[in-house]
Structures are given as structure tokens and as C-alpha cells.
MISE-955888 format. One record per residue (C-alpha): x, y negated, z; residue in three letters; residue number from 1. Coordinates in nm, 4 decimals, decimal comma, padded with zeros to 6 digits. Layout:
! residues N
{east:X | north:Y | up:Z | r:ALA | k:NUM}
...
This chain:
! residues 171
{east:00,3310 | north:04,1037 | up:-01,5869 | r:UNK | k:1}
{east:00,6107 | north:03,8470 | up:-01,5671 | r:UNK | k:2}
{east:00,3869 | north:03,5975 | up:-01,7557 | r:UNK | k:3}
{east:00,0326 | north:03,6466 | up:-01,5089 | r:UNK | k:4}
{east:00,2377 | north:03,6368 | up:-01,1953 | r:UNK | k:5}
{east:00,3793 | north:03,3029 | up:-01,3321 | r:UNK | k:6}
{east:00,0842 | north:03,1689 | up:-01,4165 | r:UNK | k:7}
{east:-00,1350 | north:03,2793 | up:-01,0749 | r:UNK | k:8}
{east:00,1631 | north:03,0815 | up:-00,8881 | r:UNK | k:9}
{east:00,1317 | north:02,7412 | up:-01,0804 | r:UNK | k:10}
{east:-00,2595 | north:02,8222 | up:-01,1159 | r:UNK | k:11}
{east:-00,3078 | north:02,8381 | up:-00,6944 | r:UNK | k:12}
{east:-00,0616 | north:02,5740 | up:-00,7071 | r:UNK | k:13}
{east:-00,2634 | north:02,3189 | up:-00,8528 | r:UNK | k:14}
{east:-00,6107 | north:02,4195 | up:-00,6902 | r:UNK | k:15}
{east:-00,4550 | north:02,3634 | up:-00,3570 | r:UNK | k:16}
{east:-00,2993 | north:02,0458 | up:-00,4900 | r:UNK | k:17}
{east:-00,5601 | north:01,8081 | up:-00,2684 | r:UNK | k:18}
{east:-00,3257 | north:01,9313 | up:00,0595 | r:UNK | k:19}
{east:-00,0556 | north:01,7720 | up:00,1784 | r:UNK | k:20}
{east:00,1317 | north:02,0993 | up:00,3035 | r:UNK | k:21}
{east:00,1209 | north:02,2453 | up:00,0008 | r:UNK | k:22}
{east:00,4301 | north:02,3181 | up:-00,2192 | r:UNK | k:23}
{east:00,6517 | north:02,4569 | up:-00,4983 | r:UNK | k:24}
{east:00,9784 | north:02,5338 | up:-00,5501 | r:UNK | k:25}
{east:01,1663 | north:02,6547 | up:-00,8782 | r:UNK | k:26}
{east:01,5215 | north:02,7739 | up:-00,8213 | r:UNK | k:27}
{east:01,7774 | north:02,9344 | up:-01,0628 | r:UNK | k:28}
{east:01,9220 | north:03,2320 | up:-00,8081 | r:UNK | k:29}
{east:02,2617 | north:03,3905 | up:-00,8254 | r:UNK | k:30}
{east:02,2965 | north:03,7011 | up:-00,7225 | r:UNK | k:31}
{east:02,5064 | north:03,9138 | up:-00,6035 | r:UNK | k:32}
{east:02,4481 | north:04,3531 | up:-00,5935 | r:UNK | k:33}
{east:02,6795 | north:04,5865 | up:-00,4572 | r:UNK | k:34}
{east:02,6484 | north:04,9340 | up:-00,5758 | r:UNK | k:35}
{east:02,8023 | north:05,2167 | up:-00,3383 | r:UNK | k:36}
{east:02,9150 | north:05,4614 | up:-00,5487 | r:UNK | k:37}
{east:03,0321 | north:05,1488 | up:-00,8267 | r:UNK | k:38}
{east:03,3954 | north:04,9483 | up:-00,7414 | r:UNK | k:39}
{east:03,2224 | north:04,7042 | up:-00,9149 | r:UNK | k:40}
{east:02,9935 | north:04,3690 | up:-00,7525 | r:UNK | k:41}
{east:02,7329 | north:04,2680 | up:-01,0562 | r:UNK | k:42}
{east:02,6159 | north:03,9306 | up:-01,0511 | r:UNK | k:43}
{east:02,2809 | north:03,9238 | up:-01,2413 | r:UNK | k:44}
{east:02,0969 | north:03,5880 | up:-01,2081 | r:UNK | k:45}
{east:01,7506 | north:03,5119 | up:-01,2022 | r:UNK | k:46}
{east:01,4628 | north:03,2334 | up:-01,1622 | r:UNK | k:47}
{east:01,2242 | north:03,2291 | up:-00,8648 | r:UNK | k:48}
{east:00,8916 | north:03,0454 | up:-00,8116 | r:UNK | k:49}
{east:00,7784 | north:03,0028 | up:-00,4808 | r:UNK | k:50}
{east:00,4449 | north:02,8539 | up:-00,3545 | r:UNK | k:51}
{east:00,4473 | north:02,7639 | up:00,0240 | r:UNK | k:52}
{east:00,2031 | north:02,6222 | up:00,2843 | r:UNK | k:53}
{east:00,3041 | north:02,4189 | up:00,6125 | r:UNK | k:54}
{east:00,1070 | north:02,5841 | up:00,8897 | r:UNK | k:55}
{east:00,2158 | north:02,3570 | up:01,1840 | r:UNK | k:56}
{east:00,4438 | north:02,0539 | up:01,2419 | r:UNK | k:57}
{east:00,5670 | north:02,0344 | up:01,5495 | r:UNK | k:58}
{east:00,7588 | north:01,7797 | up:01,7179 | r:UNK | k:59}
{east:01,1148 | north:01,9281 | up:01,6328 | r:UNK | k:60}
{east:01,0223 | north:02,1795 | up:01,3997 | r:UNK | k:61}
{east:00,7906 | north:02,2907 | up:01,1442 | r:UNK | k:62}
{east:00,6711 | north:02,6807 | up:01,0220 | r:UNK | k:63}
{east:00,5336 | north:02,7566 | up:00,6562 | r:UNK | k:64}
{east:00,4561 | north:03,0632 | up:00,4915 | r:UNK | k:65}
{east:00,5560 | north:03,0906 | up:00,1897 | r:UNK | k:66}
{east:00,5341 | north:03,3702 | up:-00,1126 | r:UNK | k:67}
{east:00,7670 | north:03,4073 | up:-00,4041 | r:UNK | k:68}
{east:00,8552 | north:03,5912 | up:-00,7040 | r:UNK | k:69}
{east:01,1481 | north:03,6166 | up:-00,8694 | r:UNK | k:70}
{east:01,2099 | north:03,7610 | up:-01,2469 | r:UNK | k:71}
{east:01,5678 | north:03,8633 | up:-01,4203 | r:UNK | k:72}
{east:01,7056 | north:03,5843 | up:-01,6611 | r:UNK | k:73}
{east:02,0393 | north:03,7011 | up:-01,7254 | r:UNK | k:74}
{east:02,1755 | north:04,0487 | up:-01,6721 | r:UNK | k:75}
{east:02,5250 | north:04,1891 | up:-01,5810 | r:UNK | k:76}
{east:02,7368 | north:04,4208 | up:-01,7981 | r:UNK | k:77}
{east:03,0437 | north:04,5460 | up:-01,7738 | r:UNK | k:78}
{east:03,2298 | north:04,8266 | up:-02,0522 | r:UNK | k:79}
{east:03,1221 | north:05,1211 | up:-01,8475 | r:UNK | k:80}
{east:02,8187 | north:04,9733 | up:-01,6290 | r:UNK | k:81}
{east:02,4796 | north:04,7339 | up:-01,6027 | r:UNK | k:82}
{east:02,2615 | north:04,6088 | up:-01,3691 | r:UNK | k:83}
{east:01,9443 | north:04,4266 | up:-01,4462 | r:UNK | k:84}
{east:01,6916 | north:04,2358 | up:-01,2159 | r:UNK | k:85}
{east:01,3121 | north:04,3459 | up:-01,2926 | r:UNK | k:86}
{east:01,1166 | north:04,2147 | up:-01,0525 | r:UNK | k:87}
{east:01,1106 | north:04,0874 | up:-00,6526 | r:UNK | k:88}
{east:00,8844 | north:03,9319 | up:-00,4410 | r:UNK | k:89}
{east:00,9084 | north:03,8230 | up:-00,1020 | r:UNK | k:90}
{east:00,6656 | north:03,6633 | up:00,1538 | r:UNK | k:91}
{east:00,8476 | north:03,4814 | up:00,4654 | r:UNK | k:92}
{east:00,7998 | north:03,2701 | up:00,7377 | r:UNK | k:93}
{east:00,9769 | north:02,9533 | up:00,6961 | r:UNK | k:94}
{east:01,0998 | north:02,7396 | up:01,0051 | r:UNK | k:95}
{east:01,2430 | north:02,3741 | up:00,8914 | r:UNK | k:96}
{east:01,4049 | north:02,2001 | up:01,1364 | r:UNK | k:97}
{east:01,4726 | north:01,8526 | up:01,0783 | r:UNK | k:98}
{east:01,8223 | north:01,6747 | up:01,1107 | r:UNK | k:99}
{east:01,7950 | north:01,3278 | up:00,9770 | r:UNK | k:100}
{east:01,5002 | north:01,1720 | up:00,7989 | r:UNK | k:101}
{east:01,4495 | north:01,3720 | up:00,5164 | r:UNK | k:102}
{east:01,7490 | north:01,5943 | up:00,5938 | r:UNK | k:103}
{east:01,6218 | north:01,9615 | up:00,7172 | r:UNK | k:104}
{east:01,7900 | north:02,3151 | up:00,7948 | r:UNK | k:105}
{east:01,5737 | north:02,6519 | up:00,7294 | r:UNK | k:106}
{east:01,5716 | north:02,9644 | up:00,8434 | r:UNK | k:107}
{east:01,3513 | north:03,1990 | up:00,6899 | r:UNK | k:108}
{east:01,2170 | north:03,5650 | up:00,7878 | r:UNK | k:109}
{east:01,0121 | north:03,8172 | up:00,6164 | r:UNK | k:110}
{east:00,9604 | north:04,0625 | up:00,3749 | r:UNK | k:111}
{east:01,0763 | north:04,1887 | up:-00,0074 | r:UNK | k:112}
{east:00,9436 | north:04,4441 | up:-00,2539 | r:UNK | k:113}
{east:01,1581 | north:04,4839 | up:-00,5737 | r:UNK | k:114}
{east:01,3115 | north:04,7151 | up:-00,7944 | r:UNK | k:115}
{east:01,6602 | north:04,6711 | up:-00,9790 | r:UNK | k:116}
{east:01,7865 | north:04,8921 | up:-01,2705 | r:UNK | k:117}
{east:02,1907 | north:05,0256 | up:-01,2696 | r:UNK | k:118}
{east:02,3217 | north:05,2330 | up:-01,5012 | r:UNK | k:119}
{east:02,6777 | north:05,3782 | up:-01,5289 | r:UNK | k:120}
{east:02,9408 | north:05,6136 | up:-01,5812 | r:UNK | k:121}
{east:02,8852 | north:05,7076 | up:-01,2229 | r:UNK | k:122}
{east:02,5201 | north:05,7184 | up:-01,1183 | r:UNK | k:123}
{east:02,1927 | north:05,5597 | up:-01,2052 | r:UNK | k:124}
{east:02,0053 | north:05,4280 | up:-00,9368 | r:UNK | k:125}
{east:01,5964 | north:05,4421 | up:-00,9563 | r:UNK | k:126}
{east:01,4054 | north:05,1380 | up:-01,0965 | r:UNK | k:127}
{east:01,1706 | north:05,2496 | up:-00,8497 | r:UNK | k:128}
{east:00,9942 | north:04,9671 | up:-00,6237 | r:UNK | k:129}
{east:01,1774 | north:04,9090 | up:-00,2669 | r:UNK | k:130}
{east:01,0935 | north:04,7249 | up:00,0536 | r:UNK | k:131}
{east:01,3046 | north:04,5615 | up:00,2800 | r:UNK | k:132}
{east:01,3436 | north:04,2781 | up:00,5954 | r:UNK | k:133}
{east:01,4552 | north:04,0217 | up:00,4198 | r:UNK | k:134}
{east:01,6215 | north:03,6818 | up:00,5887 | r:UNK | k:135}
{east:01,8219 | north:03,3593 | up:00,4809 | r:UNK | k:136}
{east:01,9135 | north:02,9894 | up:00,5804 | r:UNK | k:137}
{east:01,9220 | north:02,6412 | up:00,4073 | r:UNK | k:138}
{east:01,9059 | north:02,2969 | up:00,3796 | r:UNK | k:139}
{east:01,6674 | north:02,0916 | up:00,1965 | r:UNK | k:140}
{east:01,5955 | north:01,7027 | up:00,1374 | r:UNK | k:141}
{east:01,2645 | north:01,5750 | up:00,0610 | r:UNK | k:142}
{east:01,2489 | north:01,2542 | up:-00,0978 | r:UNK | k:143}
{east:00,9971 | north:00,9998 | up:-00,0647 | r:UNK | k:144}
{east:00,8305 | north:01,0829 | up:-00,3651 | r:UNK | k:145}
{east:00,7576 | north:01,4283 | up:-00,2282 | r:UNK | k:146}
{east:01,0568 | north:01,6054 | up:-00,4370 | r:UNK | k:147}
{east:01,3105 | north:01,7611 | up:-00,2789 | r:UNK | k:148}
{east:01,6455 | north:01,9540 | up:-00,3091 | r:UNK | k:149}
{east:01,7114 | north:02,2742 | up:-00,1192 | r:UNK | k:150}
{east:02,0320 | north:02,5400 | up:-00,1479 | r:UNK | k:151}
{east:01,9544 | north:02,8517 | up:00,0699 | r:UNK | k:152}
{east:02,1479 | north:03,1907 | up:00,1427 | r:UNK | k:153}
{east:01,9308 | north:03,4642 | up:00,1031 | r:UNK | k:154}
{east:01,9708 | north:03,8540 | up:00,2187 | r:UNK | k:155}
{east:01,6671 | north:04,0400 | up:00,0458 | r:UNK | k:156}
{east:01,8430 | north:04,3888 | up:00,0450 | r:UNK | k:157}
{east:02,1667 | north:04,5480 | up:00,2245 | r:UNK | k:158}
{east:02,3087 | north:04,5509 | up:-00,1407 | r:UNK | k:159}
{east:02,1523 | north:04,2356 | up:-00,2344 | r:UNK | k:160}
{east:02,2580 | north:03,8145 | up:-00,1528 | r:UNK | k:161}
{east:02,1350 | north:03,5549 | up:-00,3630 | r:UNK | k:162}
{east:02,1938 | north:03,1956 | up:-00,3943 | r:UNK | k:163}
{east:01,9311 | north:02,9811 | up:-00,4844 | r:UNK | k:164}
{east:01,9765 | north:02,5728 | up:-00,5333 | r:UNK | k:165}
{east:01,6590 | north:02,4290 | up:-00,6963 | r:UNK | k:166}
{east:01,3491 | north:02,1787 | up:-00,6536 | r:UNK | k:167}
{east:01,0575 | north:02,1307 | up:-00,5171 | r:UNK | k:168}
{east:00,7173 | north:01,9235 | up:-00,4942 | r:UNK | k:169}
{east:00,4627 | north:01,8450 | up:-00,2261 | r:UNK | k:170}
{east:00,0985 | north:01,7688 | up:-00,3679 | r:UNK | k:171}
């Protein structure tokens, strides 16, 4: 599953490569899950592909859509507990708003479907899909080349913050 969602993202990627407002983004995300009935925060970490497209530019600001996935890389253990990341996905409306040349903040809006795995002494929580409002904020630089940097804060779930810091390309 992992693989063909992967693949459809760099696939759709490069077919819409002849527009200008198209991009990706690859980020290694940190995570951070809080478990109510665990005195314990698990940090899995995971990788995220996102594929975005710049709707409208306007004068001081610009909005994109843009839909991600993100898969588990690295789970967390403890002696008596685990928690793993299986799958999430978002879709989000992206406002960039620029502050220098280059130099933008983002705010982003939307929705997340996922499912997590815990398992512990205590309780095991459902690997069951979820759906949530999901929101976050950033920066990001775009180069001349059309790369760029970004670092955003991310709230997918009410038990669930990520950091992401990664690149991206415009075709």
C-alpha cells in the first residue's frame, strides 16, 4: 500500500511537471503522541510526501491545495509500551504569505485520516482509521532554482503534533 501511494504521488508529480504551480515536498516528521490513559509522550517519526498545486497568487498572498501522505519510519518503545505510525493522509489548504523575497510564512487548514497502533500494560488503542481538522504554520524559502526549505508545526490529531523540516521542488 505504502509502496503504490508512493509511487501515484511522484507518478502525478511528474505528469503535471509542464506547470509552474506545481510541487513536492519530502520531509522527515517528528512526532509527538500523547496517550490518555499512558504517563508516557511517544515520539515515533515518520516521512511524508506531499504534492501541492498553487491555485491563486495574489498580491500579498498566495493559496495551494495540497495532499499528503505520510508512512511510519521509526517506531517508539518503551519496557512496558509502543506506539507505531501506520498510515496518515491529509489534504489542506495552504496560504503562503510572503515576507522577503523568497522568505514566506504558512498557515495551513484541512483535513487528516490515519490510524496509529499503541499497545501497553494499560490499554490498546484501535488501529482503526480516524478523521480529524487538522491545522499548522511554517516558514519556507524558495530558491531560485525552484528548491526550497520549509519547517512547519503541524496539529493532525488532539493527541498528535508533528514537526516536519524538509525540501521541496517547483516544476
Amino acid at each position: 500500500m505504502n509502496k503504490i501511494l508512493i509511487t501515484t504521488l511522484l507518478l502525478g508529480s511528474t505528469l503535471l511537471a509542464d506547470n509552474s504551480n506545481v510541487y513536492v515536498e519530502m520531509s522527515p516528521t517528528w512526532i509527538k503522541y500523547e496517550a490518555k490513559d499512558v504517563n508516557y509522550n511517544f515520539k515515533p517519526t515518520g516521512f511524508k510526501w506531499t504534492a501541492g498545486y498553487e491555485v491563486k497568487d495574489f498580491t500579498l498572498a498566495s493559496v495551494a491545495i495540497e495532499g499528503s501522505a505520510m508512512i511510519g519510519v521509526e517506531n517508539d518503545t518503551t519496557s512496558t509500551a509502543s506506539t507505531m505510525i501506520d498510515e496518515i493522509y491529509s489534504l489542506h489548504l495552504k496560504g503562503s504569505f510572503p515576507l522577503t523575497e523568497g522568505l514566506s510564512a504558512n498557515i495551513y487548514a484541512g483535513g487528516t485520516r490515519g490510524k496509529m497502533l499503541l499497545t501497553s500494560n494499560q490499554v490498546t488503542a484501535s488501529s482503526n482509521f480516524e478523521n480529524s481538522f487538522s491545522y499548522g504554520a511554517g516558514a519556507e524559502y524558495w530558491f531560485k532554482s525552484d528548491v526550497s526549505l520549509h519547517a512547519d508545526y503541524m496539529k493532525y490529531f488532539k493527541n498528535i503534533d508533528a514537526i516536519e523540516v524538509g525540501i521541496g521542488f517547483r516544476f
